[in-house]
C-alpha positions in Angstrom: -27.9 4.6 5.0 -30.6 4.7 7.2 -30.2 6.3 10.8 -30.6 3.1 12.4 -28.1 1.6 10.3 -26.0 4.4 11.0 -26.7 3.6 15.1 -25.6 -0.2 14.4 -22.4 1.0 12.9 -21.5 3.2 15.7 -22.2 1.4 19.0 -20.5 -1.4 17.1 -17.1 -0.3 17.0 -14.5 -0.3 19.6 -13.0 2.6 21.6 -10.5 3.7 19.4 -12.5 3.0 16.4 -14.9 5.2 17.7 -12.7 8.1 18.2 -11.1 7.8 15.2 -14.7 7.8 13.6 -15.8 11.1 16.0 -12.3 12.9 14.2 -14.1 12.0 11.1 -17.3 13.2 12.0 -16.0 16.7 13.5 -13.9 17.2 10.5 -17.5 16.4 8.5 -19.5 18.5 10.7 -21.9 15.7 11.5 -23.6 17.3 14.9 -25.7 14.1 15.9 -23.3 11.3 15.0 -21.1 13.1 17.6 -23.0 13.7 20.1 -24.7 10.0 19.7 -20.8 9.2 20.0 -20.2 11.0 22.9 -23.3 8.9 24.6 -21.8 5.9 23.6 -18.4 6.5 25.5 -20.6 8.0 28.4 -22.0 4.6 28.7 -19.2 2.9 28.2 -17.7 4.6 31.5 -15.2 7.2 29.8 -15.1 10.2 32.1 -16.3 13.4 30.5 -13.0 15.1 31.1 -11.5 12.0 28.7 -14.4 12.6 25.7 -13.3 16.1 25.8 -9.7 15.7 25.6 -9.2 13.1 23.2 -11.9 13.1 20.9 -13.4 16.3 20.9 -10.3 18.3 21.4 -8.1 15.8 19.6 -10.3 16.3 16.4 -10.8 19.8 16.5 -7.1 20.1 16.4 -7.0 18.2 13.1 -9.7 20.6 12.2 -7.6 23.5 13.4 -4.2 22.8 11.5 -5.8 22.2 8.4 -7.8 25.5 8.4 -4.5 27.2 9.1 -2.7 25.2 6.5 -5.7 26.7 3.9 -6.8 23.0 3.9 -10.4 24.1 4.8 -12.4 27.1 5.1 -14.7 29.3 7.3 -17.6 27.5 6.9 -16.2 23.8 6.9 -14.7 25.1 10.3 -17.9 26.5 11.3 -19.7 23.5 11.0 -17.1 21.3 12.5 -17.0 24.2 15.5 -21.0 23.4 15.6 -20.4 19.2 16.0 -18.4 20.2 18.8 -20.8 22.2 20.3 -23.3 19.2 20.2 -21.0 17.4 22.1 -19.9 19.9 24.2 -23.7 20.8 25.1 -23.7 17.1 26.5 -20.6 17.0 28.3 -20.8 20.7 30.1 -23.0 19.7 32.9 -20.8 16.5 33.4 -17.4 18.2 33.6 -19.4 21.1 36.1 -20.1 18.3 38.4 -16.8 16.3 38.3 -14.4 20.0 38.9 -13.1 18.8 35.7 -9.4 21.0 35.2 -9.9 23.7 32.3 -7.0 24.9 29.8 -8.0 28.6 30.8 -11.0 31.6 30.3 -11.6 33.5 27.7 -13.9 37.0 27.3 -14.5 38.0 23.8 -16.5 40.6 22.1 -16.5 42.7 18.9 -15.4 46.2 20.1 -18.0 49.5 20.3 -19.2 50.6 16.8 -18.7 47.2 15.2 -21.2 44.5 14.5 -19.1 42.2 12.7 -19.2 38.9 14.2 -18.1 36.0 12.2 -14.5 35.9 12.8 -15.2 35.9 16.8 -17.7 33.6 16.8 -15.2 30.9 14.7 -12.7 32.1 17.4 -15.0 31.3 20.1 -16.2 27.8 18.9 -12.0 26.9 18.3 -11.0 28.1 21.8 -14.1 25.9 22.9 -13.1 23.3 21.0 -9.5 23.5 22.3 -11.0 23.2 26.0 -10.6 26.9 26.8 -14.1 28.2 28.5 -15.6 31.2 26.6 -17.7 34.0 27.6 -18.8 35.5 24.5 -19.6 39.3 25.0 -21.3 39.5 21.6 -20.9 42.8 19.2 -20.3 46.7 19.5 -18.9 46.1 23.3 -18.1 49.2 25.7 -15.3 49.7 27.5 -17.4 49.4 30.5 -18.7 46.1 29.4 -15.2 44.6 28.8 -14.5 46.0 32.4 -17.6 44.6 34.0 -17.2 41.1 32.4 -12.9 40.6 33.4 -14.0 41.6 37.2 -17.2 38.9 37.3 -15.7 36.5 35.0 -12.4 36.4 36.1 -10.5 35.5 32.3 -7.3 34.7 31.8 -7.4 35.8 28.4 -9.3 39.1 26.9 -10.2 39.0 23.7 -10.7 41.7 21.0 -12.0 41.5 17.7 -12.5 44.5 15.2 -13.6 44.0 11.1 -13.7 47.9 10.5 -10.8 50.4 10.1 -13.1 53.1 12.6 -13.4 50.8 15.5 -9.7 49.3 15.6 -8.4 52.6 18.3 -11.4 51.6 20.2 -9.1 48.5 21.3 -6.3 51.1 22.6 -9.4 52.9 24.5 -9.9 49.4 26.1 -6.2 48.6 27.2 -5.3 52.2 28.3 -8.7 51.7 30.5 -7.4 48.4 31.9 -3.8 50.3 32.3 -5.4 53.5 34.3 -7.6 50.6 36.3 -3.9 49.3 37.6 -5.5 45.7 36.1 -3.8 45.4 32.7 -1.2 43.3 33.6 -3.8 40.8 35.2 -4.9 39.6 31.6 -3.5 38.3 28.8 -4.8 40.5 26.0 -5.6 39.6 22.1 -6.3 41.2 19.1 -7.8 40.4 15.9 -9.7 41.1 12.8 -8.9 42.0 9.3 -7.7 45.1 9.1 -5.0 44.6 12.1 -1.6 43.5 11.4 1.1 42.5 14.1 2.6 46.6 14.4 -1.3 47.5 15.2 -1.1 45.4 18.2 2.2 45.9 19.5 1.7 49.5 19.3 -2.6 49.7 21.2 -0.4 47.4 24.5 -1.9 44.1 23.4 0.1 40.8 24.3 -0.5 39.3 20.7 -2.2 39.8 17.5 -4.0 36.7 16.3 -4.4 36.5 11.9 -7.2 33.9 12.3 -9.0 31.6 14.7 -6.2 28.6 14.5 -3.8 31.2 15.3 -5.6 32.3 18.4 -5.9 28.3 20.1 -2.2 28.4 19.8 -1.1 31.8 20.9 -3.4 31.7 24.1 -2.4 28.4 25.2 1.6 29.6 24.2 1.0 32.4 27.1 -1.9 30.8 29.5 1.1 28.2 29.9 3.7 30.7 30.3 1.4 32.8 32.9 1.1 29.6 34.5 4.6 28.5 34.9 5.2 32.3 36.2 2.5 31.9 39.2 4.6 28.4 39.8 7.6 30.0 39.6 6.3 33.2 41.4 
């Protein structure tokens, strides 16, 4: 099918049709039928804040379950992650100008001493894709850099990732920091990475131990809800 073919198709269908056919796309990981998508609902007066939610969102949620359920697999979900992102690139700017409301903040980085980087990066592009904003602080992070990014980004959520056995206490070097610093309760901290395991983070002070990047989405928006209701509450 040619692109312009491809073009006709698209602008052709009707709203929901054409969300319906963006869930397909992410789940594909076809980047420019996406963002041509998300151009088509620009001009058809959707608000950016309504692209994101229910089609970009709403199909990287599909995406989401089914990489927890083992339905697909790191790099289906990386490439899906990278659709989004084409979208996302076109709505960012929009949503800046309209004060568009957020699901929360996210700093993540692969602790000091490790350069491992995939798992992060696929937890990055699924909190993205679940409308979280990310600051990704790259690999082999300091505990000064962790400390310098929470006080000018202002997270709600730290993020910790660790592939190597060696660099895993470097995560209790972190949290006893934020703990001396009188700031640890200010974040909601999480772990992850292959070697860790639910005792690991219990025992380094962490709020939650995440097994993969589906895992994550939920468990930071289970406690950016329930530190919201407490500031309600509070």
């Amino acid at each position: 099918m040619s692109e312009q073919e491809d073009d006709i198709i698209l602008s052709e269908l009707d709203d929901n049709e054409l969300v319906q056919q963006m869930y397909d796309d992410l789940y594909d990981g076809l980047k420019e039928e996406i963002e041509e998508a998300v151009e088509i609902l620009l001009e058809r007066g959707w608000a950016p804040y309504r692209i994101l939610t229910e089609a970009l969102v709403g199909g990287m949620t599909v995406v989401g379950n089914d990489f927890r359920d083992g339905i697909l697999f790191v790099p289906e979900v990386l490439l899906a992650a990278n659709a989004m992102k084409g979208g996302m690139f076109i709505l960012k700017p929009l949503l800046a100008e309209t004060g568009a409301p957020r699901v929360g903040k996210m700093v993540i980085g692969t602790v000091k001493g490790d350069i491992h980087d995939i798992g992060k990066n696929l937890v990055s592009m699924m909190m993205e894709g679940a409308g979280f904003e990310v600051v990704d602080l790259g690999i082999n992070n300091a505990v000064e850099t962790y400390l310098e990014a929470l006080e000018a980004e202002k997270p709600d959520i730290l993020g910790m990732s660790a592939l190597l056995t060696t660099t895993m206490p470097y995560m209790k070097v972190v949290i006893d920091t934020m703990v001396e610093k009188q700031i640890r309760d200010d974040y909601i901290v999480l772990v992850g990475g292959a070697p860790l395991n639910e005792e690991f983070g219990k025992a380094i002070g962490a709020d939650a131990y995440c097994r993969d990047a589906a895992v994550a989405v939920e468990t930071a928006k289970e406690w950016v809800a329930r530190k919201h209701n407490q500031m309600a509450a509070g």
